[in-house]
BAPAKE-635052 format. One record per atom (N, C-alpha, C): x, y negated, z. Coordinates in steps of 0.02 Angstrom, whole numbers, plus 50000, padded with zeros to 5 digits. Example, Ala and Ser with C-alpha at 12.3 -4.5 7.8 and 13.67 -1.06 7.14 Angstrom:
2
506605028450390 506155022550390 506605016550390 506425011250354 506845005350357 506454999850394 
This chain:
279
563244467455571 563324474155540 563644478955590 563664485055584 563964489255639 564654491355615 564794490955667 565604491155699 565984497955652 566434494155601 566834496955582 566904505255580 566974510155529 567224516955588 566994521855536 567574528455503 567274530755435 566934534755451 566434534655499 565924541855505 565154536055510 565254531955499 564734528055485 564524520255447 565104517455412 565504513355397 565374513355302 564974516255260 564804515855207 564494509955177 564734509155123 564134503655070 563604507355045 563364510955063 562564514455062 562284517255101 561704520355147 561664524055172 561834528355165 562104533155220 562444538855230 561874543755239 561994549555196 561464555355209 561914562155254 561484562155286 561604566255345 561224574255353 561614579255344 561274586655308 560924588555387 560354588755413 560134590555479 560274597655489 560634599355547 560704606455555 560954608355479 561304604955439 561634607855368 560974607655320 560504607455348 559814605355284 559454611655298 558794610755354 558774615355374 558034618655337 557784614855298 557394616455236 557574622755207 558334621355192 558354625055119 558914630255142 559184631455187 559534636355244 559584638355288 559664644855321 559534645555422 560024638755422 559674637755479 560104628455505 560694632155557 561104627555547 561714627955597 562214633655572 562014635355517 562554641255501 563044639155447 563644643155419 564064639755356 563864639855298 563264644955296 562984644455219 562684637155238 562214635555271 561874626855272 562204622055288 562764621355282 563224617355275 563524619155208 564044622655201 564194622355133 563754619255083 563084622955090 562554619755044 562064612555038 562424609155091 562244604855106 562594599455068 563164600155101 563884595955069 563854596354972 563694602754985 563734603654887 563184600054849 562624597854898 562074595054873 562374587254866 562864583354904 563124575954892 562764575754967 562754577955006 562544574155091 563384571755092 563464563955130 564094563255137 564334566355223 563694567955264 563934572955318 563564577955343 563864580155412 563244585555431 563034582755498 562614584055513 562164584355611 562104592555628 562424593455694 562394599455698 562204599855789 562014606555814 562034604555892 562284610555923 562754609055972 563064609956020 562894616356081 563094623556089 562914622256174 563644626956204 563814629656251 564354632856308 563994640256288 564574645356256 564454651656256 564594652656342 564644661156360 564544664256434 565304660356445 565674662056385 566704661756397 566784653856390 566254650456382 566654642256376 566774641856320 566554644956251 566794641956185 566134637356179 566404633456134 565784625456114 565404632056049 564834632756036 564364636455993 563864632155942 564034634355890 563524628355858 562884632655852 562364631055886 561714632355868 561154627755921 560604625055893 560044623055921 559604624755989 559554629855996 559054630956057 559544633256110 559334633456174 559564637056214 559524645556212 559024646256175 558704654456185 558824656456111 558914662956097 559074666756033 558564668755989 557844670956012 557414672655972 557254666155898 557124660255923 556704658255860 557304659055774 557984658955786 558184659655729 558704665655729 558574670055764 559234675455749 558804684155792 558974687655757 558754692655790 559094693855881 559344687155912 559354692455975 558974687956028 559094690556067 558534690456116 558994687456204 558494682256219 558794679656276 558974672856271 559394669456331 559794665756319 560364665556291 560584660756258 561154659256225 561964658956287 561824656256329 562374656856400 562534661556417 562144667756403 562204674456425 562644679356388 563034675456340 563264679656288 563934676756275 564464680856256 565244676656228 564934674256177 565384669756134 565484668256069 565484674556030 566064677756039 566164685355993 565364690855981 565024692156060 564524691656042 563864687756006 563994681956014 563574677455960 563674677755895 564254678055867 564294680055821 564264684455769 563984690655823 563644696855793 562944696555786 562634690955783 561834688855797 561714687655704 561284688555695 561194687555618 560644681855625 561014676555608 560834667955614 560404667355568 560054672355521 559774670355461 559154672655455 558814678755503 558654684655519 557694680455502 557644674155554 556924671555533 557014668755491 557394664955456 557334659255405 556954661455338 556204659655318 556134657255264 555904651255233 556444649855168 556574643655150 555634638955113 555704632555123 555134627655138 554874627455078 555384627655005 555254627454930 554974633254912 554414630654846 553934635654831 554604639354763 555204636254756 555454640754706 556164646354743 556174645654798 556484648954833 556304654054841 556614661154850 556284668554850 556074667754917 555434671454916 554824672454991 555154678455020 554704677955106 555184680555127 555644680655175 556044684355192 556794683155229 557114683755188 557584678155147 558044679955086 558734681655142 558744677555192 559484679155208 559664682055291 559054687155284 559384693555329 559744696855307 560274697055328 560994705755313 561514699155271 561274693755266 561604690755210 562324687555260 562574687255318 563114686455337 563164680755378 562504677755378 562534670555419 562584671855492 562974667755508 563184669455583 563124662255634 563114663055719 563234658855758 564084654455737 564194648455721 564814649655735 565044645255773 565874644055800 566304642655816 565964634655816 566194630255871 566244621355862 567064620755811 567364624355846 568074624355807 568024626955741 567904633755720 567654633655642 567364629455622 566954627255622 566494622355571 566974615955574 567394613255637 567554606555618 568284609755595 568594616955565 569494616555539 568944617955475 568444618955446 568154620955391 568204613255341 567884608155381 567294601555354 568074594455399 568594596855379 568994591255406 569014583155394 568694584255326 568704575555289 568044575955284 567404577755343 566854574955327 566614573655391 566144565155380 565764562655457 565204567655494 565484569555523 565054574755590 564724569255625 563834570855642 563804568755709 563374577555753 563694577155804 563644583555845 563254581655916 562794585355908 562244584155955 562314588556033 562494586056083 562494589556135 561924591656161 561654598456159 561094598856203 560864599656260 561534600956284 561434603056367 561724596956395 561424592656472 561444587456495 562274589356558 562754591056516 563214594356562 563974591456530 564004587356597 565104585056567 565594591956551 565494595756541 565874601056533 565814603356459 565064602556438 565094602156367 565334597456335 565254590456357 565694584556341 566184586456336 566594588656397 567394587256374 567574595856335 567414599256324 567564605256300 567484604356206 566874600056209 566744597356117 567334592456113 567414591556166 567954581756130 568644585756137 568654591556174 569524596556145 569524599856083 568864601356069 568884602655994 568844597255960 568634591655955 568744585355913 569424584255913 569794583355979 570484580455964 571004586155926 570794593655927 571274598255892 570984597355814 570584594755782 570934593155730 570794584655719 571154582255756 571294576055755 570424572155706 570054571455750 569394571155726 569094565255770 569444559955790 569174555555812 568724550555770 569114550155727 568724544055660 568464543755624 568024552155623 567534554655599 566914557655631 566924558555686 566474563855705 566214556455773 565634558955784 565174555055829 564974559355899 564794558655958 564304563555973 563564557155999 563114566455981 562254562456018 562034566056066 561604565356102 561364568456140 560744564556185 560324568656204 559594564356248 559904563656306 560534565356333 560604566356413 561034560956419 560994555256470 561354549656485 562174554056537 561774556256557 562504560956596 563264564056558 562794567756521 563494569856493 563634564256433 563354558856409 563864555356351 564094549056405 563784550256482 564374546356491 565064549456512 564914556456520 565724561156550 565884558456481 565824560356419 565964560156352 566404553856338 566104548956349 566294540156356 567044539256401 566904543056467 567494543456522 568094546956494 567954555156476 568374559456431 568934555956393 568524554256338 568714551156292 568444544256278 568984539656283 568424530756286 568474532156196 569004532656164 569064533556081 568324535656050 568014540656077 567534544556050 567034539456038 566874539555981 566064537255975 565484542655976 565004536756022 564344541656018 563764538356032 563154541555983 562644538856004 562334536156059 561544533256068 561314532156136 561014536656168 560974536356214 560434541256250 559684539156241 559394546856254 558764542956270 558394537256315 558604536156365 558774532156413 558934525056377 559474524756349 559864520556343 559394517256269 559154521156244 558924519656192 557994515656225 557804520756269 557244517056283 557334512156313 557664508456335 558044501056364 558144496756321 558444500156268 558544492656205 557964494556167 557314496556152 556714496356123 556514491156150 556564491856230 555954486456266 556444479356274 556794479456267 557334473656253 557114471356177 557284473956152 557094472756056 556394469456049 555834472156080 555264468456075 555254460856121 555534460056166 555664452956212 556284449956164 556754452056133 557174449056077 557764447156139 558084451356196 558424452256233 559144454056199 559374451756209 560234455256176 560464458356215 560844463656183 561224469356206 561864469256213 562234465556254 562874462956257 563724470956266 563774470656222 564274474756233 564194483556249 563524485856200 563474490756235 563884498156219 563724504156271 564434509656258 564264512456203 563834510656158 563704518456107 563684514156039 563774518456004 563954514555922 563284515455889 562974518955909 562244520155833 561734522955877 561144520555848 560344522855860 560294529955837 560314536355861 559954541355821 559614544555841 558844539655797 558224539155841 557774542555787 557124544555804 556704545755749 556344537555753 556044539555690 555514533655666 554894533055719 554784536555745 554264536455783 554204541555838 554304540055897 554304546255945 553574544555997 553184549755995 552434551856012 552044546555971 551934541756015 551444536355973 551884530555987 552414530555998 552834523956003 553264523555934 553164518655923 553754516555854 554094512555864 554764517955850 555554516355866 555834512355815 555794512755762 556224510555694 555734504255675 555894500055660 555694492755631 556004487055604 556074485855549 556344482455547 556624475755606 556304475255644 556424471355674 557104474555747 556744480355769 557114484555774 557914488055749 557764486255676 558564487955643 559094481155652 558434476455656 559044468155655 559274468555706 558804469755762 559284469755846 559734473055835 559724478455823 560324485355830 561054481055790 560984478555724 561564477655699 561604470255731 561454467155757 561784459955789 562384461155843 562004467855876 562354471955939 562784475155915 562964475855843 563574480255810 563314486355807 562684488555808 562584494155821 562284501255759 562124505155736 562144508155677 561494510055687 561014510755643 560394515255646 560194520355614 560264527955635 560464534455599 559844536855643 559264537855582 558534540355600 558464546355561 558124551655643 557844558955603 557234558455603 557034567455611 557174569155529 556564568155481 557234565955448 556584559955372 556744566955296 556114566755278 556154573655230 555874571455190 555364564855186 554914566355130 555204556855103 555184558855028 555534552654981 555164545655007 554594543755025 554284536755026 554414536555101 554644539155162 554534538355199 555554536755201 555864538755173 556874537255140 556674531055120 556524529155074 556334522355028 556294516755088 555614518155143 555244513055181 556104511155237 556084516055260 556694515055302 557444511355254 557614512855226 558314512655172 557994501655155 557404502955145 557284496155147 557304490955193 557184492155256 557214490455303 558114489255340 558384493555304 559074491955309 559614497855357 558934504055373 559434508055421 560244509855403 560514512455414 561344514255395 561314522555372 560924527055404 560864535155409 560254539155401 560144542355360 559574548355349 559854554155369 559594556455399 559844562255448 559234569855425 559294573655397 558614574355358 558754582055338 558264586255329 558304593955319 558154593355235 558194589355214 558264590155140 558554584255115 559334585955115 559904582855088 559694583355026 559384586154968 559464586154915 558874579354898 558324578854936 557914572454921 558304566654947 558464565254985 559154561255033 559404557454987 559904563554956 560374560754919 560394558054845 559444561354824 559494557554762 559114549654769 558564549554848 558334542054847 558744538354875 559664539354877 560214533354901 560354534254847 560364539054774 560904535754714 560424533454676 559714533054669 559214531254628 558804526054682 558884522254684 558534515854715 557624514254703 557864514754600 557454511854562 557164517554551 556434522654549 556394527354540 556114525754474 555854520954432 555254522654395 555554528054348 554984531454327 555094534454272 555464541354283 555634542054334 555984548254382 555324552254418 555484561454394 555004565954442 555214564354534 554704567454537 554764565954616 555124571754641 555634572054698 556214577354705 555684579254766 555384576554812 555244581154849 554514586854862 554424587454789 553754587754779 553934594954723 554524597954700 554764602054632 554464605854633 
């Protein structure tokens, strides 16, 4: 089973709000989190990058257009300016009962803070996605982890073997996912039935299938937990495809619709139940 640790450490799978649930909110902002959490996700996945001034920024891309009215790169700008960006500006939501549309331009959603969101969400499992392949974002996220004493909750991920190993060096305390790298190593290990002796990262957070290779398997989940290791797969949205995995034994749904998430971990048994991701 995997290694002890309350940001991943549940008797059920843990549902994990992607980007705060990015279905049913601009992703990465405090309305999609708040609304996430209120839905029963027991955490959030959020990602990472270095405003112009060195503050840690929670938002997804490097560049500003696809979810906020501004324009450019994201590096090019303070925080203070990011935060005048209206985070909500493209978002319209995936549900046919949701108002069409841009419901939440002017509505207040903003870039925010790594430090806001984690003095906001103190008693909940973060895993925080680094996107830039750079030790400086490592150790700049792991000074905001340790100011609010956020070791034993919060994870980091990231595709770049570089910076989670500054991350690893930084801080040995910190847990964090594998790399991509690291992850395509124990795939091809997992199929030869190779053991993974002692390795640096606590959890898989892998998709189910990346191009035409399939990552998640049961057979696949047994290696991972012999190695102590956790298996926290994105993003899973649709209910039979929660079910197939949750059976198989993963530990994490990581998923833009916390609200289907969280009702196929408290309802096992569906019969006789409408289908949530289908309303």
């Amino acid at each position: 089973m995997p290694r002890p640790h309350p940001a991943i450490d549940l008797p059920r799978p843990q549902v994990f709000a992607h980007r705060g649930g990015a279905a049913l909110r601009p992703e990465n902002t405090i309305a999609a989190f708040d609304h996430g959490l209120a839905l029963g996700a027991d955490g959030l996945e959020f990602d990472v990058h270095l405003s112009r001034d060195g503050i840690v920024v929670v938002h997804h891309d490097a560049s500003l257009e696809r979810t906020t009215n501004g324009r450019g790169l994201l590096a090019a700008h303070t925080a203070a300016e990011l935060a005048r960006f209206d985070a909500g500006f493209h978002f319209t939501p995936r549900l046919a009962r949701e108002p069409a549309g841009f419901p939440y331009r002017g509505a207040g959603a903003a870039i925010p803070t790594l430090g806001e969101v984690l003095r906001r969400y103190r008693d909940i499992p973060v895993i925080i996605e680094l996107k830039a392949n750079e030790p400086e974002l490592a150790r700049r996220t792991i000074d905001e982890v340790r100011a609010v004493d956020g070791l034993d909750r919060i994870s980091l991920g990231s595709f770049g073997t570089r910076v989670l190993r500054a991350a690893r060096a930084y801080e040995p305390r910190i847990r964090t996912g594998s790399s991509r790298e690291e992850t395509r190593r124990a795939l091809y290990r997992s199929w030869c039935r190779w053991p993974v002796a002692d390795p640096p990262f606590d959890a898989y957070q892998v998709p189910e299938i990346a191009g035409t290779t399939r990552v998640v398997s049961p057979r696949f989940v047994d290696y991972a937990h012999r190695a102590g290791v956790a298996v926290q797969v994105w993003t899973v949205d649709e209910e039979a495809d929660m079910r197939r995995l949750i059976d198989w034994g993963i530990d994490g749904i990581i998923s833009d619709r916390p609200d289907v998430a969280v009702e196929v971990v408290r309802n096992p048994n569906p019969s006789g139940r409408s289908n949530p991701s289908n309303p």
